[in-house]
N, C-alpha and C positions, 0 to 999 in steps of 0.2 A: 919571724921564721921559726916552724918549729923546730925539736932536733933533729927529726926524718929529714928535715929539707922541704916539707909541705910550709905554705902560707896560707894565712887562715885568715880568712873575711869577716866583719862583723858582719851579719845578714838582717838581724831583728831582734826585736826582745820578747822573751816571753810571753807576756802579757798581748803582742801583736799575733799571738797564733791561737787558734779554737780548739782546744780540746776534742779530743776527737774524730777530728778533720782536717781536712789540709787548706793550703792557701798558697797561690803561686807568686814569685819572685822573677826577675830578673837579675842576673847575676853573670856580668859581662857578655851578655847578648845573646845568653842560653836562658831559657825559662827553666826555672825549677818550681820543684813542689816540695813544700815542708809538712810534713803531717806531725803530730801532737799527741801524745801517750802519755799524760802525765802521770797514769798509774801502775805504767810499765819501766822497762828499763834495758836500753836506752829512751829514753823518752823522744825523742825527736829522730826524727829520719828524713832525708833528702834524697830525690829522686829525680829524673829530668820529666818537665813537664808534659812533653812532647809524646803520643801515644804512638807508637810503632806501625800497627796494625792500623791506623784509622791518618794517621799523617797529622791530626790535630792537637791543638794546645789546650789538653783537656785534664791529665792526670791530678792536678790536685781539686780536683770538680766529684774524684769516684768514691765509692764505700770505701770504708776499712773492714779489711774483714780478718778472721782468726781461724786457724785451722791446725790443729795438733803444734799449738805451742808457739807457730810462726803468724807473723803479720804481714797482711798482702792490703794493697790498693784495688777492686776493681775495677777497669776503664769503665768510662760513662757510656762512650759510643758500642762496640762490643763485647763488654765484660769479662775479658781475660785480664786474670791477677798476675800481679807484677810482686815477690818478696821485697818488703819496702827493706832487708838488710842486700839481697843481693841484685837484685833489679830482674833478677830472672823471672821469664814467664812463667807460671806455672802450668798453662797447657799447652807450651811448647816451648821447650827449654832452650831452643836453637836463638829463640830471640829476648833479649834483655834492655832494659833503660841502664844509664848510667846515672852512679848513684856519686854522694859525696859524701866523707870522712863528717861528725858531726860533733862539735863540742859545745857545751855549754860553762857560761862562768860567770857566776852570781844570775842574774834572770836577762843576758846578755846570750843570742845563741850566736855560732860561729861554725864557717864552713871552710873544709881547706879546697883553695884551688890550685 
């Protein structure tokens, strides 16, 4: 348990994620998607796999892209970006993925659910 009261899952190790891209997970019967910065910081981001707009299990399949400093996912199906820190759309802010809290410790990552 953390001290917030979050509990936090081993999810993968390091070495299990692509630099630069994502890779989807199961994680109590939600799909996520983890993507991989390991030149940035936070390096890791988790995001719900599931694309909003398209209804499909596709998000850790899209680009990463960069845009005045932030980091988005593009969907594969439609191409609307998702901020991999807030899960907001970026062309339309009304709709968002849900994201999750991320820690890393030693080349162990970890997600709270």
């Amino acid at each position: 348990m953390h001290p917030a009261g979050q509990v936090w899952q081993e999810v993968c190790h390091l070495e299990d994620l692509v630099p630069g891209s994502g890779v989807a997970l199961l994680l109590e019967e939600e799909g996520v998607a983890l993507y991989y910065l390991p030149e940035h910081s936070p390096s890791v981001y988790a995001l719900a796999h599931q694309d909003p707009f398209s209804g499909a299990e596709v998000l850790a399949y899209g680009l990463l892209c960069e845009r005045d400093g932030r980091w988005s996912v593009a969907a594969p199906l439609y191409k609307q970006h998702f901020d991999l820190e807030t899960g907001v759309c970026w062309e339309d802010e009304s709709v968002s993925v849900r994201t999750w809290p991320v820690r890393i410790q030693g080349e162990r990552v970890w997600l709270a659910i």
